[in-house]
MARVEX-325319 format. One line per field, with one value per residue (C-alpha): residue number from 1; x, y, z. Coordinates in steps of 0.25 Angstrom, whole numbers, m for minus. Each point is the difference from the previous one (the first is absolute). Layout:
BEGIN
k c(NUM ...) $
px c(X ...) $
py c(Y ...) $
pz c(Z ...) $
END
This chain:
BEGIN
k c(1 2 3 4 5 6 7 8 9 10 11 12 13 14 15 16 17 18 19 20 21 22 23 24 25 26 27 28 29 30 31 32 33 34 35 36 37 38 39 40 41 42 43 44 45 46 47 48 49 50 51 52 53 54 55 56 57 58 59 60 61 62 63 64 65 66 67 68 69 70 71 72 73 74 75 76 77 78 79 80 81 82 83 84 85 86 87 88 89 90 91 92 93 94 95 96 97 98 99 100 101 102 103 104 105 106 107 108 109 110 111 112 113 114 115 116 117 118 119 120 121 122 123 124 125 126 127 128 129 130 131 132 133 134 135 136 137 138 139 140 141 142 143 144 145 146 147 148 149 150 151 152 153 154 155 156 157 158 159 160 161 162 163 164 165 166 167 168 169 170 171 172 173 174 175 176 177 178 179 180 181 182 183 184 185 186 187 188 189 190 191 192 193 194 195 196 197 198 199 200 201 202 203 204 205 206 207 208 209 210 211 212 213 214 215 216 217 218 219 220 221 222 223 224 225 226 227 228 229 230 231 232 233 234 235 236 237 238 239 240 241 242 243 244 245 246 247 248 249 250 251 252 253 254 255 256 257 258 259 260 261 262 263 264 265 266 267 268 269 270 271 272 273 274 275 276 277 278 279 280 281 282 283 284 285 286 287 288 289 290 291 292 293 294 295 296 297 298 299 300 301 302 303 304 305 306 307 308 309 310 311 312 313 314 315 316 317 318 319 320 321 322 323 324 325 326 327 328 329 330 331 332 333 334 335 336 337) $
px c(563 m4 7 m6 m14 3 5 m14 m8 7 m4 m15 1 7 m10 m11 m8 m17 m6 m7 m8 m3 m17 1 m3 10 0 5 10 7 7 7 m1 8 m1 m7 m11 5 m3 m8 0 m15 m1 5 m7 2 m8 m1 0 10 10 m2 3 12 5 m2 8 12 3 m3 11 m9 3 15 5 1 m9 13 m2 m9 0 3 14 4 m8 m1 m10 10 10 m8 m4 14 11 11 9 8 m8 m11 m1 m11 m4 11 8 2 9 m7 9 m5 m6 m14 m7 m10 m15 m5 m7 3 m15 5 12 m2 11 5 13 13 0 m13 m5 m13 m10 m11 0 m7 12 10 m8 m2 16 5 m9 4 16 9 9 m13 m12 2 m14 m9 m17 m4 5 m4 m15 m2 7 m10 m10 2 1 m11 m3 6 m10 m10 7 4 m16 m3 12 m4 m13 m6 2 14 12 8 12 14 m4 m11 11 8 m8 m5 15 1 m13 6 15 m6 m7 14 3 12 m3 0 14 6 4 m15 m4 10 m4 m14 2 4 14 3 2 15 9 12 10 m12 m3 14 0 m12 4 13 m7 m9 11 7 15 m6 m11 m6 m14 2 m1 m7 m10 m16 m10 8 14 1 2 m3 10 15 12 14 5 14 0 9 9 m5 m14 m3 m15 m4 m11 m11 9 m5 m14 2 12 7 13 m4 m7 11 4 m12 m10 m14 0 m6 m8 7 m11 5 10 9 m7 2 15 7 1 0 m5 10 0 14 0 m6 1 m6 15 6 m11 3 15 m2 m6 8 13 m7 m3 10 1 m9 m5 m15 3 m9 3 m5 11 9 10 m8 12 m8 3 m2 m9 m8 m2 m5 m10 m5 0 m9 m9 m1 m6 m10 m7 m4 m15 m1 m15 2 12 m12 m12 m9 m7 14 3 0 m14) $
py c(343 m15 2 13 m7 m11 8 7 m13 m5 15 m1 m15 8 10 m11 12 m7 16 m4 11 1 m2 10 14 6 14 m10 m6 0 m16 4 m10 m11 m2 m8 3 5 m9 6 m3 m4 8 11 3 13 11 15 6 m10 4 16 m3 m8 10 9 m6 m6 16 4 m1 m3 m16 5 1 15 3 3 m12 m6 m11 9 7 m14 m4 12 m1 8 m10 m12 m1 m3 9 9 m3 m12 m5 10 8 m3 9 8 m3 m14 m7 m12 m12 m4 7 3 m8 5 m3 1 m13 m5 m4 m13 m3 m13 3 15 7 m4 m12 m4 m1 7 m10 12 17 0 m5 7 14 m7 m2 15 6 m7 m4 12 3 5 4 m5 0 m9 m5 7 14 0 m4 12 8 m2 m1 13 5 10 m8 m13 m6 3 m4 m13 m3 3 m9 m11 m1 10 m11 2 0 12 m8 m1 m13 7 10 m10 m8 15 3 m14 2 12 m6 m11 12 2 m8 2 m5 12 0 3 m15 m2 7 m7 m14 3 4 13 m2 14 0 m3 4 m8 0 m4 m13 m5 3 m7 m12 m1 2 m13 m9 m11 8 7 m7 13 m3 m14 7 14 m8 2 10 9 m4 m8 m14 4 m11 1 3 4 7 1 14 m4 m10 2 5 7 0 m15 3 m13 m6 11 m6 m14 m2 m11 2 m3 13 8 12 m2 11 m1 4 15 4 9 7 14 m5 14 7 m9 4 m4 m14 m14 m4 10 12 m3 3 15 m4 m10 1 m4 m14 m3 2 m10 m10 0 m5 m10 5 m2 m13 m5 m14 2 7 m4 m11 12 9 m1 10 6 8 10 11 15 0 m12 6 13 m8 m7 13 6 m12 0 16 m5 m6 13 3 13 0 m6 12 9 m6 8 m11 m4 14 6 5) $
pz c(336 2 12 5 m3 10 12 m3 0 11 8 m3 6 12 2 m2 m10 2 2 12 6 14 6 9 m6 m8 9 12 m8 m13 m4 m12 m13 3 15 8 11 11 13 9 16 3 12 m8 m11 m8 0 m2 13 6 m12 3 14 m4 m8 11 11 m11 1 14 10 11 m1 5 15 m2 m12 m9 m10 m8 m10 m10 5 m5 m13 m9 m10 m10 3 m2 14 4 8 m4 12 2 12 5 11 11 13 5 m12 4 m12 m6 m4 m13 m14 0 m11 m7 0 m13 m2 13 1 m8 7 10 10 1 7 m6 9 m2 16 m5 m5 m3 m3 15 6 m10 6 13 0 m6 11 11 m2 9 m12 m8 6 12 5 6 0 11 m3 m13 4 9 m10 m9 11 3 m15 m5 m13 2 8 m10 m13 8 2 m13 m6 8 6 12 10 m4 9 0 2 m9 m7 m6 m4 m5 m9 m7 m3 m5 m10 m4 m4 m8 m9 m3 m12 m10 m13 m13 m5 m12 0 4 m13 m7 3 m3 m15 1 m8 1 15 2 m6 m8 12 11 m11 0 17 m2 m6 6 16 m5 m5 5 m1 12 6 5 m2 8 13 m5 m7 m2 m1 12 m5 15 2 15 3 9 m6 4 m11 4 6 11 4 13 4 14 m5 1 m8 m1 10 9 m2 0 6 m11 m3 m14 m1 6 m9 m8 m4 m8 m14 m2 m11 m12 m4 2 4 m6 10 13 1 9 m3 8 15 5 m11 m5 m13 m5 m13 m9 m7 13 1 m15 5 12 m9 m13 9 6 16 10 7 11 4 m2 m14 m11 m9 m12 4 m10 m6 m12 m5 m5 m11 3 m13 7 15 m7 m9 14 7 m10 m1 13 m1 m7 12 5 3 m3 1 15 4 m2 4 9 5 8 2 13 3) $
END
């Protein structure tokens, strides 16, 4: 019990719990207890109307090449905004190389795709839109589109100001208003760590207490309010990675085979697993980790055979369930309008 009550010390350390509360209005954005503000880009500051028409365009395929994909074929609210395939399919079924990631919380996050190349959401939009194997579209076609569009015009003008140009930056930066509305934060484990003692159950505790020990060093790279270190790690998935990962961005052999760290909040929803959607199974990831990961020279220094009992993978596994958002699956404010 002495025991238990460490590992939960050390998770409320983790998760930094100081029940700050956003000063933008609570209809624009909900910071669950325990989270920080949210940074706010100062030409883009939140409002209504920009987060109705940033709802509006996540789910319109317009933004596509051929009006066939839309932000949402790849970030399902049901499966916290993450995909169900591998790699996604963009216009005319064009085969992605890597696991879409999902966007809850994203608005926090200092440097986004798996590689990091994207320092803001506008260019992780900015990117998605305009990269061949996804939407593969570009500025100008969007801009007559929704030009051309019998509301667009309109709800652009009222978002951002009648002298507004109708143009795909204004587009983007509403998408982008809208994803940081998506915030993840109402757990069981959520409840749990804020005095509800009834929230998990025994198995989810000794998950919980085994997933912040030191015999695992889970929480070293999953760590914080987002369970994210939103550091680069090769975790030994391969000996020999045709994705460079952060090398593709910076072009350092150190960061070659390395990939940022995702959240695991809803994480039992998000399957398939790592950068290239590997694993379907959280069983097969726990698998992966409890021998160690196979041999590669970037690997980790924390990746280390953890020898894991099938009694302690299931205990993880359901800790791990815990850290489903229930309220955010069926939120009608990120529903599609």
């Amino acid at each position: 019990m002495k025991r238990a009550a460490l590992m939960i010390a050390a998770a409320v350390i983790l998760i930094g719990c100081n029940a700050l509360t956003s000063d933008l209005p609570q209809q624009l954005l909900e910071i669950p207890v325990g989270f920080p503000d949210m940074p706010m880009p100062s030409d883009n500051p939140l409002s209504a109307q920009k987060i109705a028409l940033g709802k509006r365009l996540f789910y319109d395929p317009i933004l596509s090449l051929d009006s066939s994909v839309s932000c949402a074929s790849c970030h399902k609210q049901e499966h916290g905004f993450a995909d169900t395939k591998s790699t996604s399919s963009g216009v005319k079924n064009e085969t992605g190389v890597r696991n879409a990631l999902a966007i809850a919380n994203a608005g926090y996050l200092k440097a986004l795709f798996y590689d990091g190349r994207a320092a803001s959401l506008d260019e992780q939009i900015m990117g998605a839109i305009t990269n061949p194997i996804e939407m593969h579209s570009d500025a100008k076609l969007i801009a007559t589109r929704l030009q051309n569009h019998p509301k667009y015009p309109q709800l652009l003008r009222e978002a951002f100001g009648e002298t507004a140009d109708i143009d795909t930056r204004n587009a983007v930066k509403a998408i982008a208003s809208f994803v940081r509305t998506i915030v993840s934060g109402n757990s069981r484990y959520d409840n749990f760590m804020h005095g509800d003692s009834s929230a998990l159950t025994a198995q989810q505790r000794r998950g919980m207490t085994l997933f912040f020990s030191n015999r695992t060093n889970c929480a070293v790279c999953h760590s914080g309010y987002n369970f994210t270190d939103e550091k680069f790690h090769s975790t030994g998935i391969s000996s020999h990675y045709f994705d460079g990962g952060r090398y593709e961005a910076t072009h350092n052999e150190d960061d070659r085979g390395l990939f940022r760290t995702p959240t695991l909040r809803n994480v039992a929803l998000t399957a398939p697993y790592m950068h290239n959607g590997e694993f379907f199974t959280l069983d097969r990831v726990l698998e992966l980790y409890s021998r160690g990961g196979r041999s590669f020279v970037n690997k980790d220094s924390l990746i280390v055979p953890l020898n894991l009992n099938n009694e302690e993978k299931s205990d993880i596994i359901a800790f791990l369930q815990s850290l489903t958002d229930e309220k955010m699956l069926t939120n009608s404010k990120y529903a599609k309008p």
